[in-house]
DSSP file (Angstrom, degrees, kcal/mol; ACC not computed):
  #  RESIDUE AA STRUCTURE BP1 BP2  ACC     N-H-->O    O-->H-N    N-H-->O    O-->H-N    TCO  KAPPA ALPHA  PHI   PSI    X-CA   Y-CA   Z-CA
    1    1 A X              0   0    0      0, 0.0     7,-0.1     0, 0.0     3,-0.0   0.000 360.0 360.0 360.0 145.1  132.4   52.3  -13.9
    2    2 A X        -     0   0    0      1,-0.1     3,-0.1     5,-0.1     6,-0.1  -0.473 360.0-119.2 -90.2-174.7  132.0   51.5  -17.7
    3    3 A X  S    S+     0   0    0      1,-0.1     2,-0.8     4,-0.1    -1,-0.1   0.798  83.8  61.5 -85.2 -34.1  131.7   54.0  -20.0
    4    4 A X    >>  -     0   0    0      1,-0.1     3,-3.4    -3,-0.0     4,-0.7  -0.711  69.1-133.8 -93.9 104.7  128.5   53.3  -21.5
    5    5 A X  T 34 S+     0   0    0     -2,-0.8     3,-0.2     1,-0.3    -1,-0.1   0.550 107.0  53.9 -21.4 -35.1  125.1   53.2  -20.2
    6    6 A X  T 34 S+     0   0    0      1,-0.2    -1,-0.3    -3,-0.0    -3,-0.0   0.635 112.4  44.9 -65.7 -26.9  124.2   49.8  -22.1
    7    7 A X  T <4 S+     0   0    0     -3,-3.4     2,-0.6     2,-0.0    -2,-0.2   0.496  89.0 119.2-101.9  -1.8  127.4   48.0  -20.5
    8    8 A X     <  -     0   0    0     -4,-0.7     5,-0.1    -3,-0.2    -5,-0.0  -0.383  53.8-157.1 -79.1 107.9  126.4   49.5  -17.3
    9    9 A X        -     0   0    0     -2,-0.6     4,-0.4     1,-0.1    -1,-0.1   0.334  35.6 -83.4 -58.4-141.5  125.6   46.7  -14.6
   10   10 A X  S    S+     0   0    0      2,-0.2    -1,-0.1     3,-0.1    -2,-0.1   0.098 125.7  51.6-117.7  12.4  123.3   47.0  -11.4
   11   11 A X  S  > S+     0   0    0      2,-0.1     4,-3.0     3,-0.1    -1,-0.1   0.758 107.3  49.2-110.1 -27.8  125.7   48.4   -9.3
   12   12 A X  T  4 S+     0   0    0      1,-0.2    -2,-0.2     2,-0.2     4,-0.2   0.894 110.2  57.5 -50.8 -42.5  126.6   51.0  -11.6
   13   13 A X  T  4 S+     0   0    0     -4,-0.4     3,-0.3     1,-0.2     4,-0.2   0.755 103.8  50.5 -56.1 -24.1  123.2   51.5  -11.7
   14   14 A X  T  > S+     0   0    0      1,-0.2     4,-1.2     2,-0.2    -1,-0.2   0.741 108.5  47.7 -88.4 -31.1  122.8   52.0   -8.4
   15   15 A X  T  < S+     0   0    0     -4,-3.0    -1,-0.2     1,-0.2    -2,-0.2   0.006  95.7  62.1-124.5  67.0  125.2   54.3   -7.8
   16   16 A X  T  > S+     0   0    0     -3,-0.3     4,-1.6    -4,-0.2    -1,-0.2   0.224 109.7  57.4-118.3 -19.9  124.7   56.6  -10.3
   17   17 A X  H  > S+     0   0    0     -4,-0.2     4,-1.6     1,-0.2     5,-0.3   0.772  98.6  52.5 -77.7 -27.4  121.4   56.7   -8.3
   18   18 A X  H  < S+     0   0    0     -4,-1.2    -1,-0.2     2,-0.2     4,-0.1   0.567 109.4  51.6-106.5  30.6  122.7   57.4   -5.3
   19   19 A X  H  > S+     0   0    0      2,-0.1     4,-1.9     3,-0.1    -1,-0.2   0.835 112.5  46.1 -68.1 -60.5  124.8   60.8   -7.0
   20   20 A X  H  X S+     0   0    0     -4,-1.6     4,-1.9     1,-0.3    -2,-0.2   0.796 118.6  40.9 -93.1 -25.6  122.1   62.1   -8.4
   21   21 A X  H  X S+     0   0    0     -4,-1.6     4,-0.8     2,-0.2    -1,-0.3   0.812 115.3  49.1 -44.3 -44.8  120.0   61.5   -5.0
   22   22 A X  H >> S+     0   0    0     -5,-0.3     3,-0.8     2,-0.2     4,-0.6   0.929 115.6  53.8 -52.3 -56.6  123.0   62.6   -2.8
   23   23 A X  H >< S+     0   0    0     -4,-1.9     3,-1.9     1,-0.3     4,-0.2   0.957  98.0  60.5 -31.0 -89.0  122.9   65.7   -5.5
   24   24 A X  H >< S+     0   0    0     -4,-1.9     3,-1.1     1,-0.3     4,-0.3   0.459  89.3  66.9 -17.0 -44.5  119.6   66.4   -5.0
   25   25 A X  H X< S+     0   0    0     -4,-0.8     3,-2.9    -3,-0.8    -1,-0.3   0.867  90.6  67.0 -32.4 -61.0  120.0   67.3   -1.2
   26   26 A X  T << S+     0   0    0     -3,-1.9    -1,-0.2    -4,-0.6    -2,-0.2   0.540 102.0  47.8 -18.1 -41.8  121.9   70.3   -2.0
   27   27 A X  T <  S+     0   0    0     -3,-1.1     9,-1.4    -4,-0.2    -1,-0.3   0.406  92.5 112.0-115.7 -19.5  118.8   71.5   -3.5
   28   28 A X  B <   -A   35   0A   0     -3,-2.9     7,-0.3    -4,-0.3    22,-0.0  -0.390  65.1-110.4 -55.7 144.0  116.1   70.6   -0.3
   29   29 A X        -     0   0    0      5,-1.4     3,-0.3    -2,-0.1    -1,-0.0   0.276  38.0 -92.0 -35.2-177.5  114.4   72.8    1.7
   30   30 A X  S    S+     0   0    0      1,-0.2    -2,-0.1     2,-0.1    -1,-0.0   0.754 130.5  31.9 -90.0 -38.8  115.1   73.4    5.4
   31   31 A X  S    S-     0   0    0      1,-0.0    -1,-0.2     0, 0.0    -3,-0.0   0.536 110.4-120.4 -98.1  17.5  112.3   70.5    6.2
   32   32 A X  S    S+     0   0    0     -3,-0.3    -2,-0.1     2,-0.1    -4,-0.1   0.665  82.9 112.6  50.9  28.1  112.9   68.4    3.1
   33   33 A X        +     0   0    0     21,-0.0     2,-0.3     0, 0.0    21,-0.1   0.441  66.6  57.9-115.0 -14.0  109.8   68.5    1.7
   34   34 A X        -     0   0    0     19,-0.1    -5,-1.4    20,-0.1    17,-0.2  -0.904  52.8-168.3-115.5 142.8  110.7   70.7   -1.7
   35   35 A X  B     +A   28   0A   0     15,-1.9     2,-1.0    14,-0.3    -7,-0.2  -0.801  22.6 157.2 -96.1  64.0  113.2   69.7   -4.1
   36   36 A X        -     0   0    0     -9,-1.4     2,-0.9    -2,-0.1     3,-0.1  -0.751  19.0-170.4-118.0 115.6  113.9   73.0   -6.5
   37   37 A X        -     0   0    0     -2,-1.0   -13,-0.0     1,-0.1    -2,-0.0  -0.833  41.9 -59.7-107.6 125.2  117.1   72.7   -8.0
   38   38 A X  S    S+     0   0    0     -2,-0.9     2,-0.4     1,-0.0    -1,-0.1   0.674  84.4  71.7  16.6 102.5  118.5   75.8  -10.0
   39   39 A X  S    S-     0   0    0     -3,-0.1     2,-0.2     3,-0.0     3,-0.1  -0.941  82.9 -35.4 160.0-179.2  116.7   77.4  -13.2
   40   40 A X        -     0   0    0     -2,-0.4     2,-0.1     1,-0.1     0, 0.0  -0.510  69.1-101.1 -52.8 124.8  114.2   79.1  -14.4
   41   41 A X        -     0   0    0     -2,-0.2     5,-0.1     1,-0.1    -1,-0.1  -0.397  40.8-118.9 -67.7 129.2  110.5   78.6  -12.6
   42   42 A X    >   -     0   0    0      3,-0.4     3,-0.8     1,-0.1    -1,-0.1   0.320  34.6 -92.2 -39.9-174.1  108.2   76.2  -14.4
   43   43 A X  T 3  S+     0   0    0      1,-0.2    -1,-0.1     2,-0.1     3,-0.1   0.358 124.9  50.0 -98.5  33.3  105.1   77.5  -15.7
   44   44 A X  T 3> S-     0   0    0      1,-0.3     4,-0.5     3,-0.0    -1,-0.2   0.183 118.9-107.5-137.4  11.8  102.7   76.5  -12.4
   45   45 A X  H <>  -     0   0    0     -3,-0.8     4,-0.8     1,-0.2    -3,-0.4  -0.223  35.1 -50.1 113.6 150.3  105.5   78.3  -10.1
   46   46 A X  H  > S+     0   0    0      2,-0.2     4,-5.0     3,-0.1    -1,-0.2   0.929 125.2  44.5 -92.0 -55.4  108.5   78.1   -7.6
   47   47 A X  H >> S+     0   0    0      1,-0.2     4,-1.6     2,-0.2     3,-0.8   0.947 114.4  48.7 -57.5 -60.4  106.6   75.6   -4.8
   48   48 A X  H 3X S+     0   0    0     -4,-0.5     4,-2.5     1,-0.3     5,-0.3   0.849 106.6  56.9 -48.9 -32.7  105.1   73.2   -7.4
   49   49 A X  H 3X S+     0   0    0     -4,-0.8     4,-2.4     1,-0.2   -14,-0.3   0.988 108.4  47.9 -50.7 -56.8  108.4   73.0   -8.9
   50   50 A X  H << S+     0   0    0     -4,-5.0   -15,-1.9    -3,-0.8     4,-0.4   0.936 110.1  49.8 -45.4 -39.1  109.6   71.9   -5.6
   51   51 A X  H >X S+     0   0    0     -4,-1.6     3,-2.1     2,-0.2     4,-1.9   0.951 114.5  44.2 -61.6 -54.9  107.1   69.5   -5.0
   52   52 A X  H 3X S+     0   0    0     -4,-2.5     4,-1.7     1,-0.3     3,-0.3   0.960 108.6  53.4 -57.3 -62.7  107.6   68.0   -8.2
   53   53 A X  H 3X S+     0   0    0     -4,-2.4     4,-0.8    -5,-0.3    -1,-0.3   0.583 110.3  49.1 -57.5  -6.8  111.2   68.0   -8.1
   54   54 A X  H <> S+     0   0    0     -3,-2.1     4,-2.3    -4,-0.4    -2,-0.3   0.754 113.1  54.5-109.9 -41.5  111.0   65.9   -4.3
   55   55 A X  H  X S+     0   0    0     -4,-1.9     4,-2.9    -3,-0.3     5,-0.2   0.934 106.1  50.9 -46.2 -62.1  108.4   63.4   -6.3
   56   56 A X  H  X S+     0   0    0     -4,-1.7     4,-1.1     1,-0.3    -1,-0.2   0.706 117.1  33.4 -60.4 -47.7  110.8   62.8   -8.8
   57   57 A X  H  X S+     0   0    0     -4,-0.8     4,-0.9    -5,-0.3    -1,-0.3   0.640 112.3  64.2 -84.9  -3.7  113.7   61.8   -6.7
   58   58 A X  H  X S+     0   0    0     -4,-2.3     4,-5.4     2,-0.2    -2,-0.2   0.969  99.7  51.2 -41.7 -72.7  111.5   60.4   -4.4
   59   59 A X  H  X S+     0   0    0     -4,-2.9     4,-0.9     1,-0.2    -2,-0.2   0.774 111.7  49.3 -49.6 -34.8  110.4   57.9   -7.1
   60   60 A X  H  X S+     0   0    0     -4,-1.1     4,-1.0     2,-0.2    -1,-0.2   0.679 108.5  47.9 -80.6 -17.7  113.9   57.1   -7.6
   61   61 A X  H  X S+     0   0    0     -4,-0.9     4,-3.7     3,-0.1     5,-0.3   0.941 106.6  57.5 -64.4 -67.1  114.7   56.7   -4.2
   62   62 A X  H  X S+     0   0    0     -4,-5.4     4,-0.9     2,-0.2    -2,-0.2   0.703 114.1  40.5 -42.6 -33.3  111.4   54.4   -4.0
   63   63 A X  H  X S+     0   0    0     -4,-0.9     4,-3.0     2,-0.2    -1,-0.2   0.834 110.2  60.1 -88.8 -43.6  113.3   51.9   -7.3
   64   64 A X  H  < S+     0   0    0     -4,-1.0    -2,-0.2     2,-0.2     4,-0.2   0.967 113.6  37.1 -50.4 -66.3  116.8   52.5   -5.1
   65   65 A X  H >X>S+     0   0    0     -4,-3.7     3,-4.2     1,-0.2     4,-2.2   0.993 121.1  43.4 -42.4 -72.6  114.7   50.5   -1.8
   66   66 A X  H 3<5S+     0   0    0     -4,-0.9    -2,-0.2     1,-0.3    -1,-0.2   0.764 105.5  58.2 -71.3 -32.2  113.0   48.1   -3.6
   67   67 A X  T 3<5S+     0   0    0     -4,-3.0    -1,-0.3     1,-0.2    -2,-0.2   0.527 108.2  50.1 -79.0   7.4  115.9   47.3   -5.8
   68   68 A X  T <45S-     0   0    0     -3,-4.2    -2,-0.2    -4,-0.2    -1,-0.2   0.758 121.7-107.7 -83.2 -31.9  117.9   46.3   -2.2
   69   69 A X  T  <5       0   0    0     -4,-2.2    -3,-0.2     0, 0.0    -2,-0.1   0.690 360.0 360.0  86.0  54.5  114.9   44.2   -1.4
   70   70 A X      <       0   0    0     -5,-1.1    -4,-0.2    -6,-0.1    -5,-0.1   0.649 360.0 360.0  96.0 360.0  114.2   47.0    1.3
């Protein structure tokens, strides 16, 4: 993989998504439906953090599909 983000093709790109997705598991709930990964609670709370944190790699999951063509 190169070293820089700028030299970085679309396969680097892709899997550097699917690390930080892979990652992310680690950090699910028992039904998968929260995401909360290590830290300090936001200010709205432990679930919404979860929620938010499953959006987030969600949405990058959702660019990960689409960029296969499915």
């Amino acid at each position: 993989m190169s070293t820089a983000p700028a030299d970085w093709t679309r396969a680097d790109w892709a899997a550097f998504a699917d690390r930080v997705l892979s990652g992310a598991m680690a950090f699910a709930s028992p039904g998968r439906g929260r995401i909360t990964p290590p830290g300090a609670e936001g200010g709205y709370g432990h679930d919404i953090d979860g929620l938010e944190g499953f959006a987030r790699t969600f949405l990058l999951a959702g660019f990960r599909i689409a960029g296969e063509r499915g």
